[in-house]
C-alpha positions as CSV (number, residue, x, y, z in Angstrom):
1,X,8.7,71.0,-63.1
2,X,8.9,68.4,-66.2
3,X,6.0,68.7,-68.2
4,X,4.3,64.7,-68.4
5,X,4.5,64.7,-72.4
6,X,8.3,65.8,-71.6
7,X,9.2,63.7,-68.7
8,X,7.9,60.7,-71.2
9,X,10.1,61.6,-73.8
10,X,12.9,61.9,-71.5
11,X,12.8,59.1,-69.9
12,X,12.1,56.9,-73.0
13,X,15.8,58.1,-73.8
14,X,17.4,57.9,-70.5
15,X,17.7,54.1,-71.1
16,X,19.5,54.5,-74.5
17,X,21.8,57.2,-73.6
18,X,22.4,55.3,-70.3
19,X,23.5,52.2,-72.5
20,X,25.6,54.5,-75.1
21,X,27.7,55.5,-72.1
22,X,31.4,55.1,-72.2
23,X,32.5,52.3,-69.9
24,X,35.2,50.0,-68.9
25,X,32.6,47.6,-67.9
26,X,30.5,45.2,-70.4
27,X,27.2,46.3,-71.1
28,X,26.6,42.1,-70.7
29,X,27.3,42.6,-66.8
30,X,25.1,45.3,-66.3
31,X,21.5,44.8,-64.3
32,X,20.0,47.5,-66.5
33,X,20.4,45.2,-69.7
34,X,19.4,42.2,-67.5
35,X,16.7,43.9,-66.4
36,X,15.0,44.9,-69.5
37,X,16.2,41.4,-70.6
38,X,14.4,39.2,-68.2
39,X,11.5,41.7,-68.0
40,X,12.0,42.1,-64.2
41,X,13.1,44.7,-61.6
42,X,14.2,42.7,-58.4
43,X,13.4,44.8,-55.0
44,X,15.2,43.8,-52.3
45,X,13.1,45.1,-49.4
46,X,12.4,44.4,-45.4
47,X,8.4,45.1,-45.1
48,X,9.3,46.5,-41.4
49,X,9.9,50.4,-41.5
50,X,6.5,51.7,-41.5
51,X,5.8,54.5,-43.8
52,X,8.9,53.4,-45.9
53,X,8.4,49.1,-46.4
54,X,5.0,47.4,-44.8
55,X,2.8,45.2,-45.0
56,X,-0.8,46.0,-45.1
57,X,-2.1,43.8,-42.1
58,X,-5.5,43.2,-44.1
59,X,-4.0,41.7,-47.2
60,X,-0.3,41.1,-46.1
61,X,0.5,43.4,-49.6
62,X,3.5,45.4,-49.2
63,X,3.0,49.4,-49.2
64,X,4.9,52.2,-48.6
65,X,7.0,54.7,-49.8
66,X,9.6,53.1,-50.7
67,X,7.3,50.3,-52.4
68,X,5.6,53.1,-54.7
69,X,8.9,54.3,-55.7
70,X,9.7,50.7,-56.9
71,X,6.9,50.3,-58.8
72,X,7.2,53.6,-60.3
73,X,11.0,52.8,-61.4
74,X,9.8,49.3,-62.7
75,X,6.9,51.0,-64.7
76,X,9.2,53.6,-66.5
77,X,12.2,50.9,-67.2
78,X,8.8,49.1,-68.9
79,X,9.4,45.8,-66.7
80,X,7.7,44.1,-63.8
81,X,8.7,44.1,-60.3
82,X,9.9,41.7,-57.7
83,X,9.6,42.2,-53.9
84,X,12.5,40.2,-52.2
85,X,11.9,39.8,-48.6
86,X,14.8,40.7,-46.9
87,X,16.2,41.9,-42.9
88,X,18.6,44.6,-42.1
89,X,21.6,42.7,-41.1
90,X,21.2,41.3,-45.0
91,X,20.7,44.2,-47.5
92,X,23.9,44.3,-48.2
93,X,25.2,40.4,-48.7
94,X,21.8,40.3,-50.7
95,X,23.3,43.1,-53.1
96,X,26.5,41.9,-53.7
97,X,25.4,38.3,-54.4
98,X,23.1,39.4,-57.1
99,X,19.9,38.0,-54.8
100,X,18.4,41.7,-55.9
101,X,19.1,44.7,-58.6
102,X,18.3,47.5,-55.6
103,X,17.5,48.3,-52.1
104,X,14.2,50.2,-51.8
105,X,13.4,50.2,-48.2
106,X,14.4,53.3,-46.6
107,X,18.3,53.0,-46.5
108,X,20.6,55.7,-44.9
109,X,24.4,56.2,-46.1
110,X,26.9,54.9,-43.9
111,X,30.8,54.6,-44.7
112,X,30.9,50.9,-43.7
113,X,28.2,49.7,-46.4
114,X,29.9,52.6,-48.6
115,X,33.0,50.0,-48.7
116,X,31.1,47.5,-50.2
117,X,28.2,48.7,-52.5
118,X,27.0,51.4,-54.4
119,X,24.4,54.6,-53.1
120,X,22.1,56.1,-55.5
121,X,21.8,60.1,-55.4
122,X,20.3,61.0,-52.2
123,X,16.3,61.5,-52.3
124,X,15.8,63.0,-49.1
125,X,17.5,63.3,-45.4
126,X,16.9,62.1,-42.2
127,X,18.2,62.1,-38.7
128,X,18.3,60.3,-35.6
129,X,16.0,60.6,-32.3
130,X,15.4,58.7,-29.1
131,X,12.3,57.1,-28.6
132,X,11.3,56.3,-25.4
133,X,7.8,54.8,-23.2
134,X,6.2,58.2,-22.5
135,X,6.2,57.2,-18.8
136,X,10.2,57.4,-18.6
137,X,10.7,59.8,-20.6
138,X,10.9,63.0,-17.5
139,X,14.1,60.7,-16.6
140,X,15.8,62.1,-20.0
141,X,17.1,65.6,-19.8
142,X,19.3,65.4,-22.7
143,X,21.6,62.8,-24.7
144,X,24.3,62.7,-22.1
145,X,21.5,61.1,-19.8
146,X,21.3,57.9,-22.0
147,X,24.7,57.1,-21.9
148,X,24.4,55.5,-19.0
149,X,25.3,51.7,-18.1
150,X,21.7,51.7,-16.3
151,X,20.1,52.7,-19.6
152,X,19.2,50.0,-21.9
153,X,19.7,51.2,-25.6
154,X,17.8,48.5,-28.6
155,X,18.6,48.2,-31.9
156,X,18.2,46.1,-34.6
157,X,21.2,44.4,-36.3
158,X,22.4,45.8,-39.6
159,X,20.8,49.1,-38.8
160,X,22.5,52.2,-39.2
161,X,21.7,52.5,-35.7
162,X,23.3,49.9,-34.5
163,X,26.7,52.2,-36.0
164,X,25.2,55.0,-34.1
165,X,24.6,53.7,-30.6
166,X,28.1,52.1,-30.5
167,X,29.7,55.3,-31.3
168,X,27.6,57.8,-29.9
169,X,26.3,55.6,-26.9
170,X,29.6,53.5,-25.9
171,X,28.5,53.4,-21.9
172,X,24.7,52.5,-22.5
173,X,23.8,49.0,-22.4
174,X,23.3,47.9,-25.8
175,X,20.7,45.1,-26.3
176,X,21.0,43.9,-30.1
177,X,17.8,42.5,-31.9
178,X,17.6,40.1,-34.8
179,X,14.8,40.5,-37.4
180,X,12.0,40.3,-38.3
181,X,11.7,41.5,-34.1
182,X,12.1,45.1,-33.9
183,X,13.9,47.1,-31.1
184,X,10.9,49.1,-30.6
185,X,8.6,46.1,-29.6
186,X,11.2,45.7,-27.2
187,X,10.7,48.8,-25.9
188,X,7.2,48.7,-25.6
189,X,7.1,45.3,-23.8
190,X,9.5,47.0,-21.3
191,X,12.9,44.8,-22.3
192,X,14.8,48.1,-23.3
193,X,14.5,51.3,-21.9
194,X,15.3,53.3,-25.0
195,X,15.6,53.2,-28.5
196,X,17.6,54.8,-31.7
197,X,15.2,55.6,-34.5
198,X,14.9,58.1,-36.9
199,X,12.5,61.0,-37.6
200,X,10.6,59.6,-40.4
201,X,9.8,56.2,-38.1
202,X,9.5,58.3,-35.2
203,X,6.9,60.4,-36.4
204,X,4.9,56.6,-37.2
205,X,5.3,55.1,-34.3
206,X,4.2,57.5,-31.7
207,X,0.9,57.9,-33.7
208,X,0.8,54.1,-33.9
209,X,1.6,53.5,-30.0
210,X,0.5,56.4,-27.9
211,X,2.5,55.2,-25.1
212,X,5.9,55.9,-27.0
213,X,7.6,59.6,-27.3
214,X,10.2,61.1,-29.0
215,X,12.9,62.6,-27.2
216,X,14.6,65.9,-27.9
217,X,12.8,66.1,-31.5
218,X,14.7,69.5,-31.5
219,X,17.8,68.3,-31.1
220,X,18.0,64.7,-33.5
221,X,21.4,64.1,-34.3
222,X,23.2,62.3,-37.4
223,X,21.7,63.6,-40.4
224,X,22.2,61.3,-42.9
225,X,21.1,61.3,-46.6
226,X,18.8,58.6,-47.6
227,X,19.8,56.4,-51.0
228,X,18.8,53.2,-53.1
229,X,21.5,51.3,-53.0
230,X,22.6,48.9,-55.7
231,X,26.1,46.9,-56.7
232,X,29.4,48.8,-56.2
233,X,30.5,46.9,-59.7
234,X,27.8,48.4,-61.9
235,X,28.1,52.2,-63.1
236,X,26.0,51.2,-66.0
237,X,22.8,50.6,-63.1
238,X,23.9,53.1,-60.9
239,X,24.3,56.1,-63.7
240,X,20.4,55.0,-64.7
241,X,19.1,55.3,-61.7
242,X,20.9,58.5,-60.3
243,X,19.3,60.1,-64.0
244,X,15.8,58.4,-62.7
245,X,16.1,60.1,-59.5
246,X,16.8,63.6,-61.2
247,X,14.0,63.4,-63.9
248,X,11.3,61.9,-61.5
249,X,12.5,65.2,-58.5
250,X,12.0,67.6,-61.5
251,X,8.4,66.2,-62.3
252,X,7.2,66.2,-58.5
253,X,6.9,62.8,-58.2
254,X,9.1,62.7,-54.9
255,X,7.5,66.0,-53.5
256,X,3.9,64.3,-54.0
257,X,4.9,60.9,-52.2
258,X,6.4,62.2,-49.3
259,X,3.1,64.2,-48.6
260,X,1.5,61.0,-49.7
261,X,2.7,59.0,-46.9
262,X,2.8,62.1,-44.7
263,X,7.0,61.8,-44.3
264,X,8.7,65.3,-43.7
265,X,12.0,65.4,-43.8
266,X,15.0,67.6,-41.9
C-alpha cells in the first residue's frame, strides 16, 4: 500500500507525465487540460442506484459510492466537481456530446456502449440476480422458471439489464421502464413479477424493502466488470484516469469505500 506522503507525490506527477504522453491527438481536445482549465470535473451521474448514486432523502445531497469517488478524483486533479443529473437510457449520448467529462454512477461494461465510448480500468465486479416479492418467490426453482411468457420481467431502459433480459430471458414478458421510475418500484407495487438487478443493489434493496428477495444469490449470472466511462476520442482522459484508478487501489482508498458503503463484490 502507497504511503500518503508518496501517493501525494505521485499523483502531483501523474497529471504532467499524463500530459507529456505521446499522442496523435491535441492536448487542446483533451478534457484533462479543460478540466484543470475551467477548474471543474463534470460528473455525469443518475442519483438512483442506491449504494452507488443517491440522494439523501433529508437534504436531497447526492451520496454514494460512486459520489465519493468523484469527489476524491476532483480533489486530487485540484478542481471542483459538478454533478450532472442524468438517466440510464442517457449516459451515453451525454458522453459523447461533451454534456459531462465521466460517468460515476455504478456503470457495467457492455459491448454495445463499448462501440461508442470509452471504459476506464475496471474497479470492481458485479453480477446479476433476480429479485423477486418474497411472497412469489417458492414459484422460482431456478432461471429456466422465469422464462416464461406468464412471468413479467422489469427493467429500466438503458440498463445493462435491459441487454440481459432480452438475451438471456427472450420468452419472459419484458415490461420496459423509463426513468427516473425504477423497475423495482414496479415490482413492489405488484406491476411486474420479477426483476433483473445486480448484487451490489440487491443486497440494498432487500434491507430497504423487507418484502423483496433475491433469488438464486448462489447462482447470479453475467459477471461483468464495473468502469467509469468517459469519451471514446480522448486517450489523453482515459490514460489519467486508468493511472488514478491504479495509484488510488494501491493506497486502499477503494478497499476502504467499499466497506464504507458496505458493497461486497463477486
Amino acid at each position: 500500500m502507497l504511503g500518503r506522503r508518496n501517493l501525494a507525490a505521485a499523483l502531483g506527477a501523474l497529471a504532467v507525465l499524463t500530459a507529456s504522453s505521446v499522442y496523435a491527438q491535441s492536448p487542446a481536445k483533451s478534457h484533462l487540460f479543460r478540466i484543470q482549465e475551467t477548474n471543474t470535473l463534470r460528473v455525469g451521474t443518475t442519483g438512483d442506484y442506491n449504494p452507488m448514486s443517491f440522494r439523501d432523502p433529508a437534504t436531497n445531497e447526492l451520496q454514494g459510492h460512486q459520489i465519493d469517488i468523484a469527489r476524491l478524483l476532483a480533489k486530487d486533479l485540484g478542481v471542483e466537481v459538478k454533478f450532472i443529473p442524468t438517466d440510464w437510457k442517457t449516459l451515453v449520448s451525454g458522453i459523447t456530446s461533451d454534456q459531462f467529462d465521466i460517468v460515476l454512477t455504478g456503470t457495467s461494461m457492455s459491448v454495445a456502449r463499448a462501440k461508442v465510448v470509452a471504459f476506464a480500468q475496471p474497479w470492481g465486479y458485479n453480477a446479476f440476480v433476480p429479485l423477486v416479492r418474497k411472497a412469489d418467490a417458492a414459484k422460482y426453482k431456478g432461471w429456466d422458471d422465469l422464462n416464461q411468457p406468464k412471468v413479467t420481467v422489469g427493467y429500466n431502459l438503458g440498463t445493462t439489464f435491459e441487454q440481459f433480459v432480452q438475451q438471456e430471458l427472450p420468452k419472459a414478458t419484458p415490461r420496459r421502464v423509463e426513468s427516473p421510475a425504477r423497475d423495482w418500484q414496479e415490482l413492489i407495487t405488484g406491476r411486474v413479477d420479477i426483476t433483473v438487478t445486480s448484487l451490489i443493489e440487491a443486497a440494498f434493496l432487500t434491507k430497504e424493502y423487507p418484502q423483496l428477495t433475491t433469488l438464486f444469490a448462489d447462482k447470479p449470472r453475467n459477471s461483468i466488470p464495473m468502469a467509469f466511462i468517459t469519451a471514446i476520442d480522448d486517450p489523453i482522459w482515459l490514460n489519467f484516469v486508468n493511472n488514478w484508478i491504479t495509484l488510488r487501489k494501491a493506497s486502499g482508498f477503494f478497499d476502504e469505500i467499499a466497506t464504507k458503503w458496505r458493497i461486497a463484490l463477486p
